[in-house]
C-alpha positions, 0 to 999 in steps of 0.5 A, spaced: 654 177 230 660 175 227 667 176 229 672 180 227 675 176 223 668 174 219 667 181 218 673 183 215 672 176 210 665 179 209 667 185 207 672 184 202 667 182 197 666 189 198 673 190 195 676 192 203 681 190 205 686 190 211 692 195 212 696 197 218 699 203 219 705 203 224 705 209 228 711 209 232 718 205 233 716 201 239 712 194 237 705 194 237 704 201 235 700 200 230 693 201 227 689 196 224 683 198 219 679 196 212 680 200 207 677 201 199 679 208 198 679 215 200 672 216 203 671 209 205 675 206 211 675 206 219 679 203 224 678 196 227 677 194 234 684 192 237 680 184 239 682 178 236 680 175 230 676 170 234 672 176 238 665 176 237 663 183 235 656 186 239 650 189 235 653 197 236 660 195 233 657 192 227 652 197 226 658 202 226 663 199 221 657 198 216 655 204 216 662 209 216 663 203 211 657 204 207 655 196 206 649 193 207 648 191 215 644 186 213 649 182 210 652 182 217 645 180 221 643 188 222 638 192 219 640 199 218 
């Protein structure tokens, strides 16, 4: 399974790209997420870049997404 940082790399090629929204004065309240446009975004996991994401995350965020699973080593 790959990390959250080659998830992201991935899925640009897909045209997403990654936003933080700051949702409150105090540092670190914040949501990070991919998004193309107004149907196709989802919240990131709050890991590293470095974490390797399990078998159900990536099924997940492929499938909120709509992008191949395949291309991230499942099969939807």
């Amino acid at each position: 399974m790959p990390t959250l940082g080659e998830f992201i790399a991935r899925a640009r090629k897909y045209g997403f790209k990654k936003r933080i929204f700051t949702i409150g004065l105090v540092e670190g309240d914040t949501i990070v997420y991919l998004w193309r446009d107004a149907d196709h975004f989802v919240e990131l996991p709050t890991v590293s870049q470095n974490t390797r994401l399990t078998r159900v995350v990536v099924e997940m965020l492929c499938g909120q997404l709509g992008i191949p699973g395949e291309d991230f080593g499942v099969e939807i």
